[in-house]
Structure formats: C-alpha cells, structure tokens
C-alpha positions as CSV (number, residue, x, y, z in Angstrom):
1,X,-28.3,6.2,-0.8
2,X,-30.8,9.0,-1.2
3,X,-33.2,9.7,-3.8
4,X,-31.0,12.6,-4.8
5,X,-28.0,11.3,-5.3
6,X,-29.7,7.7,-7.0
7,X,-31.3,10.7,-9.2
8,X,-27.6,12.1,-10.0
9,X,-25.9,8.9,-10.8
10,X,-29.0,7.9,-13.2
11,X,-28.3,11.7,-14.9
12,X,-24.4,11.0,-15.2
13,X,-24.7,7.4,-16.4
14,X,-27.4,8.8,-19.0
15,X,-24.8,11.5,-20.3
16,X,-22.5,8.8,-20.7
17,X,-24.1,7.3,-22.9
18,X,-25.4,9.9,-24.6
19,X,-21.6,10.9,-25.3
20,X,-20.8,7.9,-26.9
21,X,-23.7,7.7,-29.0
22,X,-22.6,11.7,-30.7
23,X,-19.3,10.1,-30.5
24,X,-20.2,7.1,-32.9
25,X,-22.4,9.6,-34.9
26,X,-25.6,8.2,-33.8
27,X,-28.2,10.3,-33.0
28,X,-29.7,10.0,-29.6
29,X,-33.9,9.7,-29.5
30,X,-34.7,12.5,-27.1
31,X,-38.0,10.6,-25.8
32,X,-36.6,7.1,-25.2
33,X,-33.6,8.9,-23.6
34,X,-35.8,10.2,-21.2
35,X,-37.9,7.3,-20.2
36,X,-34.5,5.4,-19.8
37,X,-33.6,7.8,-17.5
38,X,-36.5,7.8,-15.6
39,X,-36.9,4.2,-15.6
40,X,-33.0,4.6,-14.3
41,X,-34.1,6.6,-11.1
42,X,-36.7,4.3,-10.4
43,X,-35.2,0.9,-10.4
44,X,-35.4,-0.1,-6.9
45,X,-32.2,-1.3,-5.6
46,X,-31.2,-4.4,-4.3
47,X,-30.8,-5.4,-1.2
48,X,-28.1,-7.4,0.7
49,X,-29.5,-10.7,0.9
50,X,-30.6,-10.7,-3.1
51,X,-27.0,-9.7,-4.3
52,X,-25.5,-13.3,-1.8
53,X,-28.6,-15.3,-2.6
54,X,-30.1,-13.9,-6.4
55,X,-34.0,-15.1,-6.9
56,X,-33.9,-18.6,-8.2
57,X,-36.3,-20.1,-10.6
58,X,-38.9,-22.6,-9.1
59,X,-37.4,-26.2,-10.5
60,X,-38.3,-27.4,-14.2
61,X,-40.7,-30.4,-14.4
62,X,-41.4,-30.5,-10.5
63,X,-44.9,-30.9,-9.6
64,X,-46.8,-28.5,-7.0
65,X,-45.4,-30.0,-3.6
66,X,-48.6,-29.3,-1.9
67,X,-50.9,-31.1,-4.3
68,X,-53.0,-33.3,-2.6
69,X,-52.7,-31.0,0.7
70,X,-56.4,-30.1,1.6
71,X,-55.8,-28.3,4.9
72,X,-56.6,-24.6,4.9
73,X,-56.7,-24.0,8.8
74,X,-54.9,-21.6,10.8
75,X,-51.8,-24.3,11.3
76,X,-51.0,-24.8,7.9
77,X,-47.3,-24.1,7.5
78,X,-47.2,-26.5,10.1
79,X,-49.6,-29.0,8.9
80,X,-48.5,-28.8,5.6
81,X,-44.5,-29.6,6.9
82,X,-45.5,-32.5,8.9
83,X,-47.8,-33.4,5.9
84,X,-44.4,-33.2,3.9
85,X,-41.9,-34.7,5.9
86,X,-43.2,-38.5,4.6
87,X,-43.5,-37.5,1.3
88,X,-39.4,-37.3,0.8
89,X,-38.3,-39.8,3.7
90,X,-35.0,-40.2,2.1
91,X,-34.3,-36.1,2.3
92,X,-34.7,-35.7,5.5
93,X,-34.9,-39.2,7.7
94,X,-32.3,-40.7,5.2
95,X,-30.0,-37.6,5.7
96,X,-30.7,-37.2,9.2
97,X,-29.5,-40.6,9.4
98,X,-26.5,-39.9,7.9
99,X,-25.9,-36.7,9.6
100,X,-26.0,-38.8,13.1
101,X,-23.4,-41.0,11.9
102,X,-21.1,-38.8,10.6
103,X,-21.2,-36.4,14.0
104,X,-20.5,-39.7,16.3
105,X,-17.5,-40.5,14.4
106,X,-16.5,-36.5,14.7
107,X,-16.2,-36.9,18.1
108,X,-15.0,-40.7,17.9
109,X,-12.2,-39.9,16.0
110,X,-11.4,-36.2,17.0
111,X,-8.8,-34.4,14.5
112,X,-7.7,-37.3,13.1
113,X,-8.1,-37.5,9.4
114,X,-11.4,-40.1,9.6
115,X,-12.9,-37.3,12.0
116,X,-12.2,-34.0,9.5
117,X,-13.7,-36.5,6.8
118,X,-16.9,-37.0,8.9
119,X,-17.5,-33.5,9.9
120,X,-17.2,-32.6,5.9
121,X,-20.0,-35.5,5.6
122,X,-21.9,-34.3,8.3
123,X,-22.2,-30.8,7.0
124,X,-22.5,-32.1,3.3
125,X,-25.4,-34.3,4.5
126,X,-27.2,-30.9,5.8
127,X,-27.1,-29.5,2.2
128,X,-27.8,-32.7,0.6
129,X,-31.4,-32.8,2.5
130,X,-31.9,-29.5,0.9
131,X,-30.9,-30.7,-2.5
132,X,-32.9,-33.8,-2.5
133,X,-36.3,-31.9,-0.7
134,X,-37.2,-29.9,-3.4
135,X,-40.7,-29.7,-1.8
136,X,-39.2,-27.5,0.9
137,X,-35.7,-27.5,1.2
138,X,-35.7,-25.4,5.1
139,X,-37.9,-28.4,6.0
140,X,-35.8,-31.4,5.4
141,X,-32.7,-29.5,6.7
142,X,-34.3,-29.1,10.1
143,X,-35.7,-32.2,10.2
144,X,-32.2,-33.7,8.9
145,X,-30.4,-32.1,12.0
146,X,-33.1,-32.7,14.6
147,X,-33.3,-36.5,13.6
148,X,-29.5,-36.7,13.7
149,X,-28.7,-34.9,16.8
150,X,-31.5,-36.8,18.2
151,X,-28.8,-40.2,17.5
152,X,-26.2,-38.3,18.7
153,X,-27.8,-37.6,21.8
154,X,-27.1,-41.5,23.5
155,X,-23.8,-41.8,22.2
156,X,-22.6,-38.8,23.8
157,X,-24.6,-39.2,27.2
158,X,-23.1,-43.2,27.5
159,X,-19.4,-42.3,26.1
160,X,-18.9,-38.8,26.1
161,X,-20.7,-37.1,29.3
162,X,-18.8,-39.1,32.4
163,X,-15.4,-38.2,30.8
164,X,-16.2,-34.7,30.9
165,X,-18.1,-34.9,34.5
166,X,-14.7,-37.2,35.5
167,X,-13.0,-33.8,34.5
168,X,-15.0,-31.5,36.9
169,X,-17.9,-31.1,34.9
170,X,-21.4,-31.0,35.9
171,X,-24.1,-32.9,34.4
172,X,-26.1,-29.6,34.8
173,X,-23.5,-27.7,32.7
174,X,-23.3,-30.9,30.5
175,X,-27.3,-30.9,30.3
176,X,-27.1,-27.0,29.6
177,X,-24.4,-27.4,26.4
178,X,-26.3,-30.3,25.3
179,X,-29.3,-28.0,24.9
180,X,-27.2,-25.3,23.4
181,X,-25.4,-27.2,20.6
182,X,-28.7,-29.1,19.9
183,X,-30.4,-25.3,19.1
184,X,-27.0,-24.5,17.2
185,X,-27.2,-27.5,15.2
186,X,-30.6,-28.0,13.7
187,X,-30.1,-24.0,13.5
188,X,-27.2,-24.6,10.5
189,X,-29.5,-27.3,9.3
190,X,-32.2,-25.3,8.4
191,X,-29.9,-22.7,6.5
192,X,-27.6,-25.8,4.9
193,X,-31.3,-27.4,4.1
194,X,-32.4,-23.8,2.5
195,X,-28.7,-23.4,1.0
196,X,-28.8,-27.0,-1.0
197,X,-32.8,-26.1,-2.2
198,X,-31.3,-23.0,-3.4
199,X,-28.3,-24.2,-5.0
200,X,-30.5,-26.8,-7.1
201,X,-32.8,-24.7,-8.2
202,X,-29.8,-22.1,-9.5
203,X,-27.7,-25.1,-11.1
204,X,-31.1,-26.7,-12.8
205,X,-32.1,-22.6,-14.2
206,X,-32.0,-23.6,-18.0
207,X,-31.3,-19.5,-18.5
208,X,-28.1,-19.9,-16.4
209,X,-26.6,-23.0,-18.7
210,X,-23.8,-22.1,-20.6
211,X,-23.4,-23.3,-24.0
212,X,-20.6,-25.6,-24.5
213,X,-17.5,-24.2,-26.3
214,X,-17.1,-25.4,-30.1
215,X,-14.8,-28.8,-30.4
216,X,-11.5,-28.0,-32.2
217,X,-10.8,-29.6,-35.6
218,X,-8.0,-31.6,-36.1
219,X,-4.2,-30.9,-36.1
220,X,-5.5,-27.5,-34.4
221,X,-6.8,-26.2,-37.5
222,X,-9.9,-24.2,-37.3
C-alpha cells in the first residue's frame, strides 16, 4: 500500500472517530487529534511473517544462555552452537534419539495405526527439542533431526535399500534420495526446533495469561 493511500485511511479512520466523539457530545482536542493522526500515518506496518509468528517475549527467569561463553572470534554463531549443544543434551541428543526411533517404526509399520502414531511422535519430538532448548531453539531442532536421521540411516541401508534395488532401483538413485530426504529432514527440524522455542516463549508471556473466570456460587446463584 502506498504512502498515499496509508495517509487516506489514517484521515478516514480519524474522522471516524471524530464523529463519534460530536456524537456522544465530547469535544474533540484539536492538537492530540492531530498527533494521533500523524502518529496513524506513520506506524509502520507489519509484515507477513510478524502477523503468523507475533514477537515473543524472551522467557521469564531464564538465565543468559551464553553466559560463560568467552569466544568473540569470527566463528562465533558456530562456536557458540557447538558450545551449546552439551549444555541441554536431553533437547537435542535426547530428542534426536527419539526422533530416530519413531522414523524406523514409520517405515516398520507403514500406514498401520502404530506407524501414523510414530510419525505424530517423530514430528512432535522435532518441536519438543525446540520447547526444551530454550538456549536456542533452531539449534536443538537441527541437531534433533541430524542425530536422528543419522539412526535412521543403518536401518534403512540393512532393511529398507535391497527391497527397493530388488524392485529396479539403483543404489545410486537410492544414495541420491537418501541425501535428499536427509536435507529435507533436518530442514523441518530446524523450523519445528524454532516453532516449539517460539511457542514456549508465547505460552510462558505472563501479558498473554488470561485470568481465570470467577467460580459460580452455589445452586447457580450469583
């Protein structure tokens, strides 16, 4: 949207108001009308991303992640995730653990019911990393799906690879979907990682807590 027409729906909002205010008989402050108005056509507006994922509030009572991290090289996102990764083994080792597990029985048990339960786990384990590694929630949903697919790896090279070269498959073209899926997957695990951080952080925002309603006397009186 242009300036212009930002500018003309901050000038019909304003009259709006300014209606109902001579409507209710109040009178309408001519200088705070006008810095409203201004402050209207200024407000940046929001972006795509912000209105699906709002800014969430850092987590109450969580230390600095990073304290005790000295390094101030030219590596240090890197440093500093490798740094990380033992400080929360159960985030993204534990879930990555998990993960592995649950994908093996996916392909174990196909569509069967134990197999749509274990692809919900796996996924679930992916957000779970996230949730648990408040430090950096990206982090420990990359390193969730890497370790996992990592266990997955022999299991499908012993059991599932010579059924599918049996069929006409190649182990080049089994090699090359191998490589593929591995991308894909720790791909989703660094968004479900980043999606569970995110989700804590929005669930623990004290500002976002809704009070509970008032407990109803008695004999439903009031």
């Amino acid at each position: 949207m242009s300036k212009k027409a930002n500018r003309d729906v901050a000038a019909r909002t304003e009259a709006r108001r300014r209606a109902r205010l001579l409507a209710q008989g109040r009178a309408v402050d001519e200088e705070e009308d006008g810095a409203g108005a201004d402050s209207a056509s200024r407000a940046p507006s929001t972006g795509f991303l912000q209105r699906i994922f709002p800014q969430a509030a850092p987590l109450p009572g969580k230390p600095d992640p990073l304290a005790g991290f000295s390094y101030r090289g030219r590596w240090q996102t890197l440093v500093s995730s490798l740094w990380l990764i033992p400080r929360n083994p159960f985030a993204g080792i534990g879930m990555g653990i998990v993960w592995g597990a649950a994908w093996i029985a996916t392909y174990m048990y196909g569509k069967e019911l134990p197999g749509t339960i274990a692809s919900f786990i796996s996924f679930g384990s992916l957000v779970a990393a996230g949730w648990i590694g408040w430090q950096r929630p990206w982090l420990y949903g990359f390193v969730a799906a890497l370790l996992g697919y990592l266990i997955f790896l022999p299991y499908f090279v012993a059991v599932v690879a010579p059924v599918v070269i049996s069929q006409g498959s190649t182990p080049a073209a089994v090699a090359e979907f191998l490589g593929i899926n591995g991308l894909m997957q720790v791909a989703i695990g660094t968004v479900a990682g980043f999606y569970g951080g995110y989700l804590h952080r929005r669930m623990a925002d004290p500002t976002l807590r809704r009070t509970a309603p008032p407990a109803r006397r008695a004999n439903g009186r009031r």
